[in-house]
N, C-alpha and C positions, 0 to 999 in steps of 0.2 A: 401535840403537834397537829397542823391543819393540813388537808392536800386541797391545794386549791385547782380545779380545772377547768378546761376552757368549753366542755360541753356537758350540757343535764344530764346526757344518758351516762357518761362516764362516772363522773360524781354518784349517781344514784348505784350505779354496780359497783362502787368500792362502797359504797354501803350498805348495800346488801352482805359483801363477803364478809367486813366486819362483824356484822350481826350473826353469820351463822357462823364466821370462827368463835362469836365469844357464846353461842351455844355448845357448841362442841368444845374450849375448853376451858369454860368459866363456869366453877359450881351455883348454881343458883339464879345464874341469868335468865331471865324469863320475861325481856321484854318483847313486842310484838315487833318493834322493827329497833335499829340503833340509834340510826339519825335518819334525820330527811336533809337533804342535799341545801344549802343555804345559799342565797343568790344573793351577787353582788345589786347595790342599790345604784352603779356607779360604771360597772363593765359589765359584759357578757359574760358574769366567771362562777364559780358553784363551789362551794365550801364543805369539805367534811370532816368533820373534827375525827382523827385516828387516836382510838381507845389506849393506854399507855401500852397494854400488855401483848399489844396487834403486831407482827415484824413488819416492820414500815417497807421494808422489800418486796413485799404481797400487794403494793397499791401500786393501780396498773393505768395505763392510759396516759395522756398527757397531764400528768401533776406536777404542781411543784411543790414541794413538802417546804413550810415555815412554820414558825412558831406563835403567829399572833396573826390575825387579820391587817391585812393591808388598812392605812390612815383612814382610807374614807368608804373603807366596805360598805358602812351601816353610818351613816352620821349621828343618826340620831336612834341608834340601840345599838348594844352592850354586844360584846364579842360573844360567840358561841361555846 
């Protein structure tokens, strides 16, 4: 699942929270951050792919939770 939002600061703090929920309950995780927030090439909107094991309830701010990138996020590169 992707939450897509309508502002960078928000996108960047639901990925932040992911990254430190999956330190705190993922053995092994040890990355520096989770994602960096991906920007539409097309609107003002900011992408963050939510980890499967994340409770999609915990993503805050104005999102909308889909399962694929909108048609023309990226025209020319591949979904996150």
């Amino acid at each position: 699942m992707i939450a897509i939002f309508n502002s960078q600061s928000w996108a960047t703090s639901a990925a932040n929270k992911i990254h430190n929920y999956l330190i705190a309950n993922r053995a092994g995780y040890n990355a520096d951050r989770w994602s960096v927030s991906n920007k539409s090439a097309s609107e003002e909107k900011w992408a963050v792919k939510i980890q499967t094991d994340y409770p999609v309830e915990l993503v805050t701010g104005e999102a909308a939770i889909v399962e694929t990138l909108p048609e023309k996020w990226h025209p020319d590169q591949p979904e996150i």
